[in-house]
C-alpha positions in Angstrom: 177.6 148.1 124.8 179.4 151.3 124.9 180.6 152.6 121.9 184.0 154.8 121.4 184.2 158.1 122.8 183.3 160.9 121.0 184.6 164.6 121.3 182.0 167.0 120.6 184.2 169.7 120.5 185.1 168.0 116.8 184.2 170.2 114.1 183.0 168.0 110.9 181.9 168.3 107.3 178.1 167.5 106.4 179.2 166.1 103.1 175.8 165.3 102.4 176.0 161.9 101.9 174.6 160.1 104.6 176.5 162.6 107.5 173.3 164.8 108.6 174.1 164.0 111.7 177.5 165.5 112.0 178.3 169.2 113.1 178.8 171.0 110.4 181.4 173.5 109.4 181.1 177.0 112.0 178.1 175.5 113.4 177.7 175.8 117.2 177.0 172.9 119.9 173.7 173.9 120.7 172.3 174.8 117.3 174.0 171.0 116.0 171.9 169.4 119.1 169.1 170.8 118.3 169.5 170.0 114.2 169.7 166.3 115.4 166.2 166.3 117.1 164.4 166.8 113.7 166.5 164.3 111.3 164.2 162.0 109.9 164.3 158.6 109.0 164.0 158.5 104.8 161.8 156.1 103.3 164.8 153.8 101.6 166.1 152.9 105.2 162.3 151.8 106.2 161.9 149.9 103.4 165.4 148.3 103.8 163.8 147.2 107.3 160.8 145.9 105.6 162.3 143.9 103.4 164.8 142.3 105.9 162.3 141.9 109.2 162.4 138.1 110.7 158.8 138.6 112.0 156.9 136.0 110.3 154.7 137.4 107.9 151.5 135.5 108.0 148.4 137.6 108.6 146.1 138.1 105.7 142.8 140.5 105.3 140.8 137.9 107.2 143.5 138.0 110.6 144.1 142.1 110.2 140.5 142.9 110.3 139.8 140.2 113.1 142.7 142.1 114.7 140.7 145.5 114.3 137.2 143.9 115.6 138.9 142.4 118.6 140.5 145.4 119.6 137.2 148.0 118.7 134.5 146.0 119.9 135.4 145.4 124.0 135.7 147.9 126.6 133.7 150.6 124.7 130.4 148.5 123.9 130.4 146.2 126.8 131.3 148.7 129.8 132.1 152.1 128.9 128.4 152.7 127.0 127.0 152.3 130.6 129.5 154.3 132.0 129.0 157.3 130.1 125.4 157.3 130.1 124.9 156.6 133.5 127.3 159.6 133.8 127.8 162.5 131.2 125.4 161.7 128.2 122.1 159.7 129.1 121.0 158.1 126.1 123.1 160.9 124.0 125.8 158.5 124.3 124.7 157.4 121.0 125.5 160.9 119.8 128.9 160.5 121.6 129.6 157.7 119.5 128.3 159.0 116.7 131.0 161.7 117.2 134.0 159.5 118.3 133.3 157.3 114.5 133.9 160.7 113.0 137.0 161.5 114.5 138.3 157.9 114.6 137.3 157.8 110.8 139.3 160.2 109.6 141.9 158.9 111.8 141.5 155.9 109.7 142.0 157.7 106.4 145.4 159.0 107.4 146.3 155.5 109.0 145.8 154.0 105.8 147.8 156.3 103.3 150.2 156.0 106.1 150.2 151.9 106.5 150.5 152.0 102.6 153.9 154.6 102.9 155.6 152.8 105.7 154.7 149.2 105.6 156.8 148.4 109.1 156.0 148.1 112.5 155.9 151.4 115.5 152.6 152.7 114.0 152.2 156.2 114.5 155.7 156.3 115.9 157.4 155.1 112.7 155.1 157.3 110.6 156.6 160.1 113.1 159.9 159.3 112.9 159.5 159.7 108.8 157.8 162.9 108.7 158.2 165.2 112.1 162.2 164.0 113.2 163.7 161.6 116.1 162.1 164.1 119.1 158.9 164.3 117.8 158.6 160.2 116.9 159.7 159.5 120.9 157.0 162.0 122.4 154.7 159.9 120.2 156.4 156.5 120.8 156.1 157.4 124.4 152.1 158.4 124.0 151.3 154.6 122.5 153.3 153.2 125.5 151.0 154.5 127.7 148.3 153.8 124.9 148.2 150.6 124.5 149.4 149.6 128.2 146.3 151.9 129.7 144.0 150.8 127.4 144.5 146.7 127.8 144.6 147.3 131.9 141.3 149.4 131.2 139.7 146.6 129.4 140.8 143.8 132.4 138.8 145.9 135.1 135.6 145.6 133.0 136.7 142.1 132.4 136.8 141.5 136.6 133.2 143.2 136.7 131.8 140.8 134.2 133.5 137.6 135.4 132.4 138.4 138.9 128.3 138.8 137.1 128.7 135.4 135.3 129.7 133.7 138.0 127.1 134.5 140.2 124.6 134.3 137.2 125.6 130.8 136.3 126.6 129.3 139.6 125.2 131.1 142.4 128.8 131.9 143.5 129.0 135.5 144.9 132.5 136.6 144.7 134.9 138.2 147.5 134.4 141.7 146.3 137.7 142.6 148.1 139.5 140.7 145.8 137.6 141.4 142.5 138.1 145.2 142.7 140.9 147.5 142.8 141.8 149.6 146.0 142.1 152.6 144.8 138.7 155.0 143.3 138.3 158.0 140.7 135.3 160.4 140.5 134.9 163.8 139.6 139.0 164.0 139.2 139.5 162.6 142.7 141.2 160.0 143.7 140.5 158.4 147.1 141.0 154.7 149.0 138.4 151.7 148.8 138.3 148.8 151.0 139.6 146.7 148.1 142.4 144.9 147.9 143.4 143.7 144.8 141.4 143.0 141.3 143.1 139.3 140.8 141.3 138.3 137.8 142.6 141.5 136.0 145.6 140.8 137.0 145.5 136.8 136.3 144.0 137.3 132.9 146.6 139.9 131.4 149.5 137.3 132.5 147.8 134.7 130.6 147.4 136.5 127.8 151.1 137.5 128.0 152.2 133.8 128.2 150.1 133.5 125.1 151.3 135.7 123.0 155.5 135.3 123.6 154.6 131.9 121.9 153.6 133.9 118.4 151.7 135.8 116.6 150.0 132.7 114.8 148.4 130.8 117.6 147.4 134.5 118.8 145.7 135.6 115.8 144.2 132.1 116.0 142.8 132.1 119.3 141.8 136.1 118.6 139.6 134.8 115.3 137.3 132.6 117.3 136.8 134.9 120.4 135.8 137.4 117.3 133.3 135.6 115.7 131.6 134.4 119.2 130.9 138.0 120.5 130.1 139.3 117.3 127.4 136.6 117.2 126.4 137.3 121.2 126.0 141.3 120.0 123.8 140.4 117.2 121.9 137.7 119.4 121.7 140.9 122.4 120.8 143.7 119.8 117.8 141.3 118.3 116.8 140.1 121.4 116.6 143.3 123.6 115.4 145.1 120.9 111.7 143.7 121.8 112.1 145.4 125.2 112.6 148.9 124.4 110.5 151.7 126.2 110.8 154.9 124.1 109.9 156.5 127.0 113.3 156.0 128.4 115.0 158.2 125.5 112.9 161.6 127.0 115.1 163.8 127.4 117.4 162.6 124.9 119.8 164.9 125.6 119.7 165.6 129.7 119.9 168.7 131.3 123.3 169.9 132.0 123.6 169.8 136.1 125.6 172.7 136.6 129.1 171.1 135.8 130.9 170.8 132.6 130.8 167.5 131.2 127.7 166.6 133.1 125.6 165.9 131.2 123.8 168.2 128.3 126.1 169.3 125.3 129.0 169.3 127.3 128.4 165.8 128.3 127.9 164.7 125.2 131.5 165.9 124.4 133.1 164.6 126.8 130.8 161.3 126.4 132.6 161.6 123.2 136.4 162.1 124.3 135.6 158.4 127.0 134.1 156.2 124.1 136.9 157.5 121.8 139.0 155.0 123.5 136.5 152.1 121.8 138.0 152.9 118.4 141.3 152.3 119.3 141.5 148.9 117.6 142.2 150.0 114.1 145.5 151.5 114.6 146.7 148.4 116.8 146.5 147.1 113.1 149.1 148.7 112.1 151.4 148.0 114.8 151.1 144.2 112.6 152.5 145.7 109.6 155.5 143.1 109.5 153.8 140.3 110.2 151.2 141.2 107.7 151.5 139.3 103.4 150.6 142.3 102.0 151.0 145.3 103.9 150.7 148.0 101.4 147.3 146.6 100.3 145.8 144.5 102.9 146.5 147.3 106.2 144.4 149.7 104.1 141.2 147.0 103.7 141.4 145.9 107.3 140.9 148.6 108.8 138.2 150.2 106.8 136.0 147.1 107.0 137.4 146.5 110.8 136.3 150.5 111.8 132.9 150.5 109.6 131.5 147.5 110.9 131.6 148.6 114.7 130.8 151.8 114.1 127.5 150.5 113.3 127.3 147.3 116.3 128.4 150.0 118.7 125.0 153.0 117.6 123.0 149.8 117.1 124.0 148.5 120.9 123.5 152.3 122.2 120.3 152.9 121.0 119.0 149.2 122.3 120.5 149.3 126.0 119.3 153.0 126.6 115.8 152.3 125.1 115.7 148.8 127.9 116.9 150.4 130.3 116.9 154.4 131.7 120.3 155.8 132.0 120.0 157.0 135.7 119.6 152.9 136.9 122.4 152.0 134.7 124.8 149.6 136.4 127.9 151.3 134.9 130.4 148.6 134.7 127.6 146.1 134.2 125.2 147.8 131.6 125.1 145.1 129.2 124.3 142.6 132.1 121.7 144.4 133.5 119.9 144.8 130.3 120.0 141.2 129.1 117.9 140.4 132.8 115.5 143.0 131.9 114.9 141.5 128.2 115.6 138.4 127.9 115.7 136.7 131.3 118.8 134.7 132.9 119.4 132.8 129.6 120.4 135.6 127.9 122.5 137.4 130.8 124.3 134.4 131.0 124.9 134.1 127.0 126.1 137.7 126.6 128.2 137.5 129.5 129.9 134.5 128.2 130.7 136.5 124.8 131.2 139.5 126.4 134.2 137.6 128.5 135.4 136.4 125.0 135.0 139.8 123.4 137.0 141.7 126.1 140.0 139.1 126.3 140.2 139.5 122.5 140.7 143.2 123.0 143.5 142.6 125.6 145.0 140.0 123.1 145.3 142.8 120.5 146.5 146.0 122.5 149.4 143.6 123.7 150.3 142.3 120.7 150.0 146.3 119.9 152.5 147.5 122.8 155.3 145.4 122.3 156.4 146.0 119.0 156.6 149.6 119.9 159.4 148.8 122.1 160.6 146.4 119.9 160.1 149.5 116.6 161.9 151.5 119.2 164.9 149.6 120.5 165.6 149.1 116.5 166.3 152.7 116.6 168.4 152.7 119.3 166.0 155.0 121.8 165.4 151.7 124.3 168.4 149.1 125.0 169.1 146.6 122.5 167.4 143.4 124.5 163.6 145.1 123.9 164.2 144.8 119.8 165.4 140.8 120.3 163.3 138.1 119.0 162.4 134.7 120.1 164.6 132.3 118.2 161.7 130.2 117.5 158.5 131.8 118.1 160.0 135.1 116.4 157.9 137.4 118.7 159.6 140.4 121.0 159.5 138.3 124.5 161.4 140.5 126.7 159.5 143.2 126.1 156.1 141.8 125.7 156.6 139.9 129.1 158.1 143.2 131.0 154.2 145.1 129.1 152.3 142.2 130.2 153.3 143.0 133.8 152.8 146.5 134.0 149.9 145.8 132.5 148.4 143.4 134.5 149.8 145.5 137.7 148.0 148.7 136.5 144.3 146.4 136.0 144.6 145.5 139.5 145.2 148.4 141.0 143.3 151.2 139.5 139.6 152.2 138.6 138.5 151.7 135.1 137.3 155.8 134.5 140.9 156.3 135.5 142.3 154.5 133.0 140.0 155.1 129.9 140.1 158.9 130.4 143.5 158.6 130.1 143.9 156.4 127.4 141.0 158.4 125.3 143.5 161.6 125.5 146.8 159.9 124.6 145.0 157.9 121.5 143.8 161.5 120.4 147.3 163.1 120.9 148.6 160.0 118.6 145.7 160.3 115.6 146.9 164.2 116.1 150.2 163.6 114.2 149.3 160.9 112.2 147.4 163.8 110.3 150.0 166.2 110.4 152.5 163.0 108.6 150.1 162.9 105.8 150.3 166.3 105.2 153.6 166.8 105.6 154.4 164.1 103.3 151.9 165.1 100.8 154.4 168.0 100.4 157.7 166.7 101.0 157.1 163.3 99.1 154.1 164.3 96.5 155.6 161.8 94.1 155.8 158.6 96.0 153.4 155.8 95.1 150.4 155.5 97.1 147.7 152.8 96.9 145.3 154.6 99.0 145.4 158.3 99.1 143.1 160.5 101.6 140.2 162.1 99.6 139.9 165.7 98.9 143.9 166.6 99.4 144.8 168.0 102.7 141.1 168.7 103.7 140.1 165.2 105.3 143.7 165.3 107.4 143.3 169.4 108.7 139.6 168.1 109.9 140.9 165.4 111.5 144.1 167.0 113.4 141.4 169.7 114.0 138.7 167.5 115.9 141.8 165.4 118.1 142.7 169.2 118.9 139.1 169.6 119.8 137.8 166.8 121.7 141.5 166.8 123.3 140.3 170.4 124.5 136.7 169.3 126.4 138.6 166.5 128.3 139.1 166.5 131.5 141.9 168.8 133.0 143.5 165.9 134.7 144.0 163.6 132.1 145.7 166.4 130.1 147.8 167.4 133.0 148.5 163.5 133.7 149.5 163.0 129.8 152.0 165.8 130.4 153.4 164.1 133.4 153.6 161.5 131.2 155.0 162.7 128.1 157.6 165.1 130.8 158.9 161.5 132.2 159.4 160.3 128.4 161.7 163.2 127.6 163.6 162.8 131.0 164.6 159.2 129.6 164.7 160.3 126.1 167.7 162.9 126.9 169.4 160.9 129.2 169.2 157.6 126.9 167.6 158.0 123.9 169.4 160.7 122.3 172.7 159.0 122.9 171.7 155.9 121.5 170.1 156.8 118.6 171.5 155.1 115.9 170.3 157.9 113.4 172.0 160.2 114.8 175.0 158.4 116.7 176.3 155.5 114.2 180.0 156.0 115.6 178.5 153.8 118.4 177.5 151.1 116.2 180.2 151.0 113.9 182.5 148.8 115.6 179.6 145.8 115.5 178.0 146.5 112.4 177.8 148.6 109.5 174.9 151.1 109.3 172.5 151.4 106.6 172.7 155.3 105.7 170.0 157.2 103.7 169.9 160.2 101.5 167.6 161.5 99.2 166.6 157.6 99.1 170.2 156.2 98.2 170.9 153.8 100.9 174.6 153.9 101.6 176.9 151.4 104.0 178.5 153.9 106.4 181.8 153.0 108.3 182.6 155.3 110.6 186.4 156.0 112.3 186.9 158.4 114.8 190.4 160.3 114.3 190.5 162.7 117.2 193.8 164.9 117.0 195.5 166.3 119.7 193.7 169.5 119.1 190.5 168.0 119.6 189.1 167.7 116.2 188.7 164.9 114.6 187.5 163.5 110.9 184.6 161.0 110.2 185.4 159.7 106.9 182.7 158.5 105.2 
């Protein structure tokens, strides 16, 4: 609903009470535009949101850190270690991993002084929005769009390749490939045509998922706590049991030769292994995206995901060493590595068993990054930057169903129809671009708010945070150029709806349109004020917003 006009010709007092977003006194058009982009939300307003959110708040330690294992331990273990070895790192890809923990842990360290600040839901975008101003929290808003919808559609293409293995492993049923793979291919930044049709079971189990979850977070979490606990045991069952089979032969060389091209293989391979299984350790911050539906925010966020991020840090080195030492990385099957190894150790039996958790373990991380996505939009549309019906909840189930059904599709759309290098590479870049500012918050708030309690603070000052926004900037740098050019595409369509939407519907920095159905909650220096706004325009064209 359209709000009353407003004449920006209107010349008004910043009487510093809750009006920053009013022009001041001599001050121009453009330079007041500009002003606006970098107001900041203030920490009584986000706590005002807390403390009023519907979401039901019913996740403890036990559901958060199920959350974070679901989400981690998927794509990355089961499908992407065979990719990259098979491809840029050869059995380096434990290195790779090795590298993407350290990145992703101090990533974690910032999440969690972060999840402790701004107990709400948006993730990164909320922390954003606090520290960096409105512009700056939409580019990253915009980033976990694509973050969490990319990463779930990555995870159902491995999901198609492994249904497709079990079925033919346990039945003797060979699949149409046609209809099991997606028509388009990526290789070496290339795109090109397959004789594909459509991958339906990407497709078929994102929708499912989708249905699931608009009928709330509860029997979610439920259903994502036993498909955790049955891949973690299949893991444990594949690590043991393969570990038998290992041929150190297969680890010379450790690190291949490089073959001419950056990022294949060698050190630069290794790199960019690192930037691909970077998007395995994406899990932990889809924890925070939970924050309102979490008991104890402030202290549980914190635990969940260190013991969420810790625990497959070690599964994930464990599995790399065992399925590179089975098997040698140039007869890899890339989107079946974990498959192939189990026939080579342990016979059909234990194909069919880690295929049958692996299915769990890769729906649980779909589960997650869609319960993830949603509540961005719905974090978002509370602040006015996407229409009004994304931040509406279920009456009963209290979950974000427009927007969680309208993710689910695009989701389920994108697993069908694209390759699964396209999509990680993609989502590795736009996680790292998100962990990027997440850093800079904690700094900035370490100066701007130094006094504010904290029940988990980042060791060693600002050094843990500069390291970490330094090695995003870093492995951002060796990925490929067309994921960076394809995240600016990207991020350039987010601004394009940002200016012609979001800016105008802000309701930080446009309350005038609100006023008429609500009163708005007004912050400064952490008073929270009731604003009611009246436009008076004059004849002259200026008008008086009384506060």
């Amino acid at each position: 609903m359209a709000g009353p006009d407003i004449d920006h010709r209107a010349t008004f007092v910043d009487h510093g009470d809750g009006t920053r977003h009013l022009r001041r006194e001599g001050e121009s058009y453009l330079v007041w535009q500009a002003r606006r982009l970098g107001n900041t939300r203030t920490f009584a307003s986000l706590d005002q949101e807390s403390a009023e959110s519907q979401m039901n708040r019913v996740l403890g330690i036990k559901d958060l850190s199920a959350l974070g294992v679901g989400a981690i331990i998927g794509t990355g273990i089961f499908v992407l270690t065979g990719v990259v070895a098979n491809d840029k790192a050869g059995p380096a890809v434990v290195i790779s991993f090795i590298i993407a923990s350290v990145v992703a842990g101090l990533a974690a360290l910032s999440y969690a002084e972060m999840a402790c600040l701004v107990p709400i839901a948006g993730s990164a975008y909320t922390y954003t929005y606090a520290t960096c101003g409105e512009l700056m929290a939409w580019i990253i808003g915009w980033d976990l769009i694509l973050e969490y919808l990319v990463g779930a559609a990555t995870v159902s293409v491995g999901f198609s390749h492994y249904l497709g293995a079990f079925f033919e492993d346990a039945f003797g049923w060979t699949a149409n490939p046609k209809w099991m793979n997606a028509p388009f291919k990526y290789k070496t930044d290339q795109f090109g045509l397959t004789e594909n049709y459509f991958s339906v079971p990407s497709f078929v189990i994102v929708v499912l998922l989708t249905i699931l979850l608009c009928r709330g977070i509860r029997s979610s979490t439920r259903v994502n706590n036993v498909l955790v606990i049955i891949k973690l045991i299949v893991i444990l069952v594949f690590i043991f049991g393969a570990a038998s089979s290992v041929n150190t032969d297969n680890y010379k060389p450790f690190i291949p030769p490089n073959e001419g091209t950056f990022g294949k293989f060698g050190g630069s391979g290794v790199l960019r292994g690192a930037t691909v299984v970077f998007f395995a350790f994406i899990g932990f911050d889809a924890i925070s995206t939970a924050a309102q539906e979490a008991r104890n925010p402030q202290r549980d966020l914190p635990i969940s995901i260190g013991i969420s991020l810790i625990g497959c840090t070690v599964l994930y080195v464990a599995t790399a060493l065992v399925m590179t030492g089975v098997v040698n990385y140039k007869e890899i099957v890339r989107e079946a590595a974990f498959k192939l190894v189990a026939d080579q150790s342990g016979g059909k039996w234990l194909a069919i068993f880690c295929e049958v958790g692996i299915l769990a373990g890769l729906v649980s991380v779909m589960l997650v990054l869609l319960i993830g996505q949603p509540r961005i939009f719905f974090a978002m549309a509370l602040d006015g930057l996407f229409p009004a019906w994304a931040g509406k909840l279920h009456p009963k189930y209290k979950t974000p169903l427009a927007s969680t059904a309208i993710a689910g599709f695009i989701c389920a759309s994108a697993g069908g129809l694209f390759p699964i290098d396209l999509l990680a590479d993609l989502t590795s870049v736009g996680t790292l671009f998100a962990f990027f500012l997440v850093h800079m918050s904690v700094l900035i708030l370490r100066w701007r708010e130094p006094n504010r309690p904290r029940r988990f603070k980042v060791p060693l000052g600002p050094v843990f945070p500069v390291l970490g926004a330094l090695s995003c900037i870093g492995l951002i740098a060796v990925d490929s150029v067309s994921a960076i050019i394809r995240l600016i595409v990207w991020l350039a369509i987010g601004l394009v709806i940002y200016f012609a939407y979001g800016r105008r519907h802000s309701k930080l920095n446009n309350p005038e349109r609100y006023a008429h159905i609500q009163t708005m909650p007004v912050v400064d220096n952490d008073n929270v004020h009731t604003l009611e706004v009246k436009s008076e325009h004059t004849h002259a064209g200026v008008g008086e917003h009384k506060v």
